[in-house]
N, C-alpha and C positions, 0 to 999 in steps of 0.2 A: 327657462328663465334667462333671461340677456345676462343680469347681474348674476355671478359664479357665487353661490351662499353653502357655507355645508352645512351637513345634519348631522347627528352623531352618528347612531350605528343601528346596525341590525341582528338579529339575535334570533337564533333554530336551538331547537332542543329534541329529540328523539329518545324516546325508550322506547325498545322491542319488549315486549311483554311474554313471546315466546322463547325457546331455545333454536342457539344460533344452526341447531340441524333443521328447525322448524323451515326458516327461509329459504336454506339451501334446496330444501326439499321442494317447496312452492315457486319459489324465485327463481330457481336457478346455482344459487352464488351466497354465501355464507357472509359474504360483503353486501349483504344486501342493506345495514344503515348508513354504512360509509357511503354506498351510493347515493342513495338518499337525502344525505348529509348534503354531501355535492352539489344537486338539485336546488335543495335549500337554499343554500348561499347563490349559488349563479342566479335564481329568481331572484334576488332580494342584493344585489350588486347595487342596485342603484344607490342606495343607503349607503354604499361605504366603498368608497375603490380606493383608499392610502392604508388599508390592512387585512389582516383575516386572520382569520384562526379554530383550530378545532381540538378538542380534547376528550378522548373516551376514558370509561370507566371498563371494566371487565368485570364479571360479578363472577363468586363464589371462587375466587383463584387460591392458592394454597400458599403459605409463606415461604417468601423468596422468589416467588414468580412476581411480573412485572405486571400492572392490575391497570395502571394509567399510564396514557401516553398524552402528548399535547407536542402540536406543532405550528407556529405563528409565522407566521411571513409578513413586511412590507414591500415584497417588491410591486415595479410595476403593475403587474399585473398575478394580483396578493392570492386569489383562490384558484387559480390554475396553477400556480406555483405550490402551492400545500397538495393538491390533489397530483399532479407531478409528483412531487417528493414520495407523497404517500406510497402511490405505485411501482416506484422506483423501490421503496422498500418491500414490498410484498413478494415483487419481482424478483429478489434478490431470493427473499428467503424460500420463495420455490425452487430456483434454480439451487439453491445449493442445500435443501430436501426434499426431495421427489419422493416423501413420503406422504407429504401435505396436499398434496393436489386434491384427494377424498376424503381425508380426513379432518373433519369440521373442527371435533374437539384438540385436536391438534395446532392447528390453523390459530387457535383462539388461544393456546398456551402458548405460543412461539412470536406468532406474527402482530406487530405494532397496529393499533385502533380499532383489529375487530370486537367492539365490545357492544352491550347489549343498551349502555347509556352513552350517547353523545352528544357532545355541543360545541355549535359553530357561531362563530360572530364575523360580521364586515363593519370595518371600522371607516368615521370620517376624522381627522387628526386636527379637529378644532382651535387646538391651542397652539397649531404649530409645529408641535412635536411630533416625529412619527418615527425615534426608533423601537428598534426591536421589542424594548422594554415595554412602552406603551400600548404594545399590542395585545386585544386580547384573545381567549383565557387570562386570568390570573392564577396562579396556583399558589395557595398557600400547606407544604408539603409538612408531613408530620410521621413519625413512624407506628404511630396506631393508627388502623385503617378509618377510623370514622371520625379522626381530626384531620383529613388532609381534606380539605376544601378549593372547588374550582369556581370561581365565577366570571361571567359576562355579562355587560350591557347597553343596553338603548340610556342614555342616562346623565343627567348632571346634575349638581346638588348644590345648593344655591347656600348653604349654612358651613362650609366644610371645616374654617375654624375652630366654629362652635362643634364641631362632633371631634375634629382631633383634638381639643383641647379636654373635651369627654372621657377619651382612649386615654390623653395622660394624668387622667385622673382616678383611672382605672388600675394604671401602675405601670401601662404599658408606654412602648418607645418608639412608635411608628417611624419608620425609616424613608418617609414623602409623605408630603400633606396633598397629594392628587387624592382628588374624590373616591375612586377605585381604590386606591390601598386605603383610604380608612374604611370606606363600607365594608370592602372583604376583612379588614383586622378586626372591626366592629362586628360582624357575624364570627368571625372564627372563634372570638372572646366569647360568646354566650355558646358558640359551641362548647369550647371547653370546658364552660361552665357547667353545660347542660351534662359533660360526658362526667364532669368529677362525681356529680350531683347520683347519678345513677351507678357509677361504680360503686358510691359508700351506702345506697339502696343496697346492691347485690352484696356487698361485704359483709352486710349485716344477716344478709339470708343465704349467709354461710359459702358462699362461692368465692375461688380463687380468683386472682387475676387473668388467667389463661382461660377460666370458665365463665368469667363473667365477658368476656369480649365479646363474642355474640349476642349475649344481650343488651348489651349496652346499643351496639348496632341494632337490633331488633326494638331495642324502646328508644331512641332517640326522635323527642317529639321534636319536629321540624317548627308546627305552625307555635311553638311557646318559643320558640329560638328566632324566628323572625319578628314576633310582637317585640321580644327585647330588643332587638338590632335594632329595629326601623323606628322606634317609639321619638324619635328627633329628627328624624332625615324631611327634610324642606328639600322638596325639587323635584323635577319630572321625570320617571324611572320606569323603564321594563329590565327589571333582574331576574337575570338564570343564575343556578348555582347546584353542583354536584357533589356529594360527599362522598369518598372512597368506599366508604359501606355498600353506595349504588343508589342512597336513595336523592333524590332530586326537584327542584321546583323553581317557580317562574314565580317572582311578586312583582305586582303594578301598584303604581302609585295613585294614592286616594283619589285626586281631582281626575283619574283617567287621560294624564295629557300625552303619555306616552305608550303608543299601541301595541297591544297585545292579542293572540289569538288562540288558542286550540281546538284540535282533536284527536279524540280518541274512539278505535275499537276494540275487537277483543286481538289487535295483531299486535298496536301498537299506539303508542301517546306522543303529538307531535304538538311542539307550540312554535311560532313563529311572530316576528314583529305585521307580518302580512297576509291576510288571506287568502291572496288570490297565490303565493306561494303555496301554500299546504294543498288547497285544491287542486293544483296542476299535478304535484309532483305526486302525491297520491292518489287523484283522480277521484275524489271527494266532492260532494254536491254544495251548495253554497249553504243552506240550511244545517248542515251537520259539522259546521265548523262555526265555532262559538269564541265572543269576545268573552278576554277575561273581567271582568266587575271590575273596575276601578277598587283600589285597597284591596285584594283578593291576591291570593296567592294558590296556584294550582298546586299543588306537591304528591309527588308519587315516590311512594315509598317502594324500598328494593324488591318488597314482598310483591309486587303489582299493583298496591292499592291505592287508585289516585282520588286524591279530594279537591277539594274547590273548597279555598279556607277563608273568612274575612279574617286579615290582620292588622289592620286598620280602618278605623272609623268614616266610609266614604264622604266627601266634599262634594260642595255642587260639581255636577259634572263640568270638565271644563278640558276635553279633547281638543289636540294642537288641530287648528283650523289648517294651518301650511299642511299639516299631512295629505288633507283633502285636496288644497290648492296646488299643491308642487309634487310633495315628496315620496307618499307615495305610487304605488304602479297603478298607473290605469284602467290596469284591464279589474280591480276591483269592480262589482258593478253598484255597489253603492257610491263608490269616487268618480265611476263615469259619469253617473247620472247626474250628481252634485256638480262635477265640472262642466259638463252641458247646463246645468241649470242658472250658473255664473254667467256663461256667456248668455244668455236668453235673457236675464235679466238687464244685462247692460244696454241690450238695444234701445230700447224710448231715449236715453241720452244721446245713443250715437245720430239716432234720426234725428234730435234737433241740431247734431254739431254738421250734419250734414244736409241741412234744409230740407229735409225729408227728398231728397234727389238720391234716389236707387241709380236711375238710369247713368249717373256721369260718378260712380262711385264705385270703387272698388277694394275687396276686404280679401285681409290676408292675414296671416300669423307668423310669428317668430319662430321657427323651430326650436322644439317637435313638443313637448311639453303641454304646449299650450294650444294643442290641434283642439283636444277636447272642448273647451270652452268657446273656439273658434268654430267646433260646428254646431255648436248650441245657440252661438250667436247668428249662424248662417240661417238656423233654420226661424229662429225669430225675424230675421229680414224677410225669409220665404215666407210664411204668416201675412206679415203687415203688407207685402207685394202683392201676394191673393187679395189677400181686400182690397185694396188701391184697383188690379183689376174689375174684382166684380160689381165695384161702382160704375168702372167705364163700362161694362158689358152689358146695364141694365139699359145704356141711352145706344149703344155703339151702331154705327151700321152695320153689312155684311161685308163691307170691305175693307173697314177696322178691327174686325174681328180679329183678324188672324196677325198684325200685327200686337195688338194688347195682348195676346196667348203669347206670344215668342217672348215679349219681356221675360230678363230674368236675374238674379243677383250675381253678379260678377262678382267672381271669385279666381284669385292666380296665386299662384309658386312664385310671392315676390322675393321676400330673405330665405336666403341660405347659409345655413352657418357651415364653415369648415374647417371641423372639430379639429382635425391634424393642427392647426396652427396653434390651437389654445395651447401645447404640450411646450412652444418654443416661447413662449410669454414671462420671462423669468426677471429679466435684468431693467432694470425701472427707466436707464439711455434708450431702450430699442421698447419701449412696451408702448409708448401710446403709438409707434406707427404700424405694429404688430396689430394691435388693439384692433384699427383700422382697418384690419385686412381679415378679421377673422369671421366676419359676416359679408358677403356676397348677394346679388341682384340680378333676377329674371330681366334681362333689359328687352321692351318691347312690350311686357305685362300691363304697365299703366302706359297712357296714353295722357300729354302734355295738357295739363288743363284738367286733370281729372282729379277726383281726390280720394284718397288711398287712406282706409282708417287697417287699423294692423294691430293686432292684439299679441299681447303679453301675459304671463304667471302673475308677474308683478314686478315693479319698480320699486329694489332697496337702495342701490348705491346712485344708479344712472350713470355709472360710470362707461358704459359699453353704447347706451342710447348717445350718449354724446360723442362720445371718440367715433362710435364707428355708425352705427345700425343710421340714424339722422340723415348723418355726411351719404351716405352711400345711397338713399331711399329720396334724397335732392338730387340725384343722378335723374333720376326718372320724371324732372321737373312738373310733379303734380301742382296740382294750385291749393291743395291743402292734405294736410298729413293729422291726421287723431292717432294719436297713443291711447290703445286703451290696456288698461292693466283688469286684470281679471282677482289680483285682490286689491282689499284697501291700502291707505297711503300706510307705510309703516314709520312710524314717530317713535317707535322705543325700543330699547334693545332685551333680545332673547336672554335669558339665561337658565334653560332648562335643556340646552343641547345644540340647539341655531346657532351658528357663528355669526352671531351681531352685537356686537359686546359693546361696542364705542357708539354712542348717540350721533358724535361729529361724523359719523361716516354716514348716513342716514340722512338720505335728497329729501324729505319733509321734514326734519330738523335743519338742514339748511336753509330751506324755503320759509322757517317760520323765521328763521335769524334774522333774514333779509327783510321780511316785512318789517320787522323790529325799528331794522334800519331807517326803511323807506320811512315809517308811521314815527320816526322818534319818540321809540317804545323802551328801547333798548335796558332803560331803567329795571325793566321787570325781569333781565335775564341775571342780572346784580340779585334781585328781590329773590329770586328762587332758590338763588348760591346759596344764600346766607338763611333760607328757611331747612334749605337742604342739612347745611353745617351744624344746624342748632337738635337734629336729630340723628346725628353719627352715632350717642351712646346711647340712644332709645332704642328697647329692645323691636323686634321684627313686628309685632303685634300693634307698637306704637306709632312704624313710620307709614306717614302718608305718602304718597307722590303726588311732589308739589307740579313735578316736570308736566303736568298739566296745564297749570299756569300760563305756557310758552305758547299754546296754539290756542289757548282759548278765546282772544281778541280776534281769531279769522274763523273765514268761513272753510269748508272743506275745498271751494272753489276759489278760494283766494289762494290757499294753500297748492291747489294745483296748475294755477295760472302761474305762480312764483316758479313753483317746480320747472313748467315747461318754461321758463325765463331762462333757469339755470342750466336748463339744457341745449338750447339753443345752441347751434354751432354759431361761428360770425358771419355777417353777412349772407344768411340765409335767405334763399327768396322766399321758399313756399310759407304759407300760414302754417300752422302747429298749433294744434289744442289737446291737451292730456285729459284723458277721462279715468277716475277711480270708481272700483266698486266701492259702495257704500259697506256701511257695518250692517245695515238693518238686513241688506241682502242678501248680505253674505249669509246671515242668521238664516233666511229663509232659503237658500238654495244647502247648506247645510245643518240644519237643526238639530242635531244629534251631536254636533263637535263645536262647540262655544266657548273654544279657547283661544280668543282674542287681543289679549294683550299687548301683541305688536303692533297692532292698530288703537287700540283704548288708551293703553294703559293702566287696565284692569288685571292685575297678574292675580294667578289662582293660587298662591299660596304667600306666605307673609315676607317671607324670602326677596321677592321678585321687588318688591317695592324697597325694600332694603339696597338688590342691586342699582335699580333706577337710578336711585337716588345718589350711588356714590358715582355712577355713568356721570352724573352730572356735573360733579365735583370734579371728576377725572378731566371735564372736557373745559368746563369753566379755567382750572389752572393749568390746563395745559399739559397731562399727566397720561402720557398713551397708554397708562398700565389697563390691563382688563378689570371690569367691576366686579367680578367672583372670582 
């Protein structure tokens, strides 16, 4: 993606279902989830490079021995540096007990994170924020073993007012209104609820406090502890969460926007925010690795017994469509296939922006993202080039033959990005000439007079197409240049974990502003304010989004003629025409993930229309604050 957008986070979970001599035995190495762990997260980096974190459980340890540990990093480079650490400690406590080398059970009462329950997260620092604190784990610690609670997540919560204003009606005093500390205060409360509830069960049937602690851990219903927790939460979530007892579980949120996966044998229970993670790092087939249900929560109790629980009443489905488009890995092959399927369908457009001329045309992509859809799109050029052939070869001579066979789509390594500069892009004096310099050019790839269409993820801000990728791509003075984005235009902002908060930053909110302008319309951006203001105290259920309003007067090509207006460098020679996927196609090359909203305006929970709407307010008076 040219424009730099983050995501939230990524999120592994591992329970071993054996004893930790079982691994050593099989494996090798008694470290055999920490390894694993490891795996997990470095697969699933892309989600998250400004954190990381990991935190085990140890099950059945004795009191006074140390049962969890948890270790968070932001630096540079977040999960090499935890796995560093880690080793550096393991290191330590071999060398200075050379009695541990073979003994498992040892190993496991001395040394830091070999536990039988772990969980790791990579974080994106959306709000800005990235110290230490912000990092997850959370841990909310306790000195009975089945109130100390761990959680992570994929996740953000569009209500969060409304749920801490819950908590202090609870009786409690939450210490940050961050989405994280209320969810995890909000789950810790119905824990403690859940554990009073059952200590005064066992009190009655005669058991002390010291005898009833095992059971309370033995009956603590997990899936009645998350109906309570979640019964308000508005927003798009994949939650992990570990209880010191050992037992643990993953909830996904009802509309399914934020993704989830497992598997399990009989060695062990693995969830992950990605697929094609779990399948690598355990060598897992594509079929035995299962999405979690939207509203469903997997929970595996310390005993080993994992369920698949509805805790929430499922929504239309409504999967983030960017996971498909951007953010996740590739090597899915359900996301390859979808992002080949983007590019394939864009072509009938590109061919008329190109007069249907294969022969003086050449197509290339933005790195590296957006290869996939780049060759979906190649191979549709290859398609429609066979037929254009095999018309001429029905009349051809024999000594045309062999020229119509040699046609073929031209395809080059025209942009280059080089990432090293992105790292020096800080100070707002030196960024737009930095900007400029962080995309590079095959020179000699196009040929003067040719035209170059060049695909893209997608275009949110265009802040990178105009500083830099444009300017550098009129080096190669073609006589026409197609932007084509491989999603649709995004007109509204994210608030379920995308850093896209502010509508004014959004190249098809400017583009509709300017029509405004041009069409002396501008009345109706007044007319929206003030529908928007007249439902601030209307609860969530009640607001519309009017921010529709704005683009409704153009067409999707008017809006992207504007767009590439606004992009324009000055005094540009070559032609430029910007091509978007549509919505309708996006639906058809992904059908299973119809959570559109950055393109609609359709948000999948009541939430989202609430933030829209003060986005709008925010931008109308001039108010940079975020809208959740």
């Amino acid at each position: 993606m040219s424009d730099t957008i983050k995501h939230e986070c990524g999120i592994a979970l591992i329970r071993l279902l054996k004893p930790l001599e079982y691994y050593k035995e099989k494996y090798g190495s008694a470290f055999y989830g920490v390894n694993k762990m490891y795996l997990m997260l470095e697969k699933q980096h892309n989600r998250g490079q400004d954190g990381a974190g990991v935190a085990s459980i140890k099950l059945n340890m004795q009191p006074g021995e140390r049962y969890i540990s948890r270790i968070r990093s932001n630096e540079a480079q977040p999960v090499q540096d935890i796995f560093t650490r880690i080793n550096q400690r393991i290191n330590e406590g071999f060398k200075a007990n050379t009695a541990l080398k073979d003994n498992v059970a040892l190993q496991k009462r001395e040394l830091p994170y070999i536990g039988e329950v772990i969980m790791g997260h990579v974080r994106y620092g959306t709000f800005g924020k990235n110290s230490i604190e912000n990092v997850h784990p959370f841990l909310r610690e306790n000195n009975w073993i089945y109130r100390n609670l761990i959680m992570a997540g994929n996740f953000n919560m569009t209500n969060v007012n409304e749920l801490f204003e819950n908590l202090v009606h609870l009786g409690q005093h939450p210490k940050d209104k961050t989405d994280t500390v209320i969810v995890m205060e909000g789950i810790g409360h119905f824990l403690d609820d859940e554990v009073e509830k059952l200590y005064l069960q066992l009190k009655e049937e005669g058991y002390t406090k010291q005898e009833a602690s095992p059971f309370i851990a033995e009956r603590l219903n997990i899936e009645r502890i998350l109906k309570r927790a979640a019964k308000y939460w508005d927003g798009g979530y994949a939650m992990e969460g570990m209880i010191g007892n050992g037992d643990a579980f993953v909830l996904r949120d009802p509309a399914g926007i934020r993704p989830a996966f497992y598997y399990r044998d009989e060695e062990v229970v693995v969830v992950a925010s990605e697929r094609p993670a779990i399948q690598t790092v355990f060598n897992v087939k594509y079929e035995n690795v299962h999405e979690l249900p939207p509203g469903n929560a997997i929970i595996i109790k310390k005993s080993g017994e994992v369920t698949v629980k509805e805790i929430l009443t499922p929504r239309t489905r409504k999967a983030c469509s960017f996971e498909r488009i951007y953010f996740s890995r590739g090597s899915d092959q359900d996301i390859y296939r979808e992002r080949k399927m983007l590019g394939k369908l864009l072509f009938p457009r590109i061919a008329q922006a190109i007069d249907h001329n294969l022969k003086d045309t050449v197509f290339a992509y933005i790195p590296n993202t957006a290869e996939t859809s780049y060759l979906g799109l190649i191979e549709a050029a290859e398609q429609y080039l066979n037929e254009q052939k095999a018309k001429q070869l029905a009349s051809a001579t024999e000594s045309e033959i062999l020229r119509i066979l040699s046609e073929k789509v031209r395809t080059e390594k025209v942009a280059i990005k080089d990432v090293k500069l992105r790292t020096f892009i800080t100070e707002d004096s030196s960024r737009d000439d930095l900007v400029a310099h962080v995309y590079d050019i095959t020179y000699g790839s196009v040929q003067k007079g040719d035209t170059l269409v060049i695909i893209d993820d997608s275009i949110v801000r265009g802040t990178t197409l105009k500083k830099s990728i444009l300017s550098i791509l009129g080096r190669l003075e073609p006589k026409k240049i197609v932007i084509v984005s491989s999603a649709p235009q995004i007109r509204y902002p994210d608030c379920y974990g995308i850093d896209m908060a502010r509508l004014e930053d959004l190249v098809a909110f400017q583009a509709a502003l300017a029509l405004h302008h041009q069409h002396g319309t501008y009345h109706i951006i007044k007319e929206v304010y003030e529908k928007c203001l007249t439902q601030v105290a209307l609860s969530d259920d009640k607001v519309v989004n009017y921010v529709k309003e704005v683009y409704a007067p153009f067409s999707d090509e008017e809006i992207s003629d504007k767009i590439r207006d606004l992009l324009l460098p000055k005094n540009f020679a070559s032609e430029v025409a910007v091509i978007f996927q549509t919505v309708d196609n996006l639906h058809k090359a992904c059908p299973m993930n119809l959570g559109d909203w950055y393109f609609t305006g359709d948000y999948p929970t009541n939430g989202g229309n609430r933030v829209v709407n003060r986005a709008f307010i925010n931008f109308y008076e001039g108010n940079k604050e975020r809208a959740y």
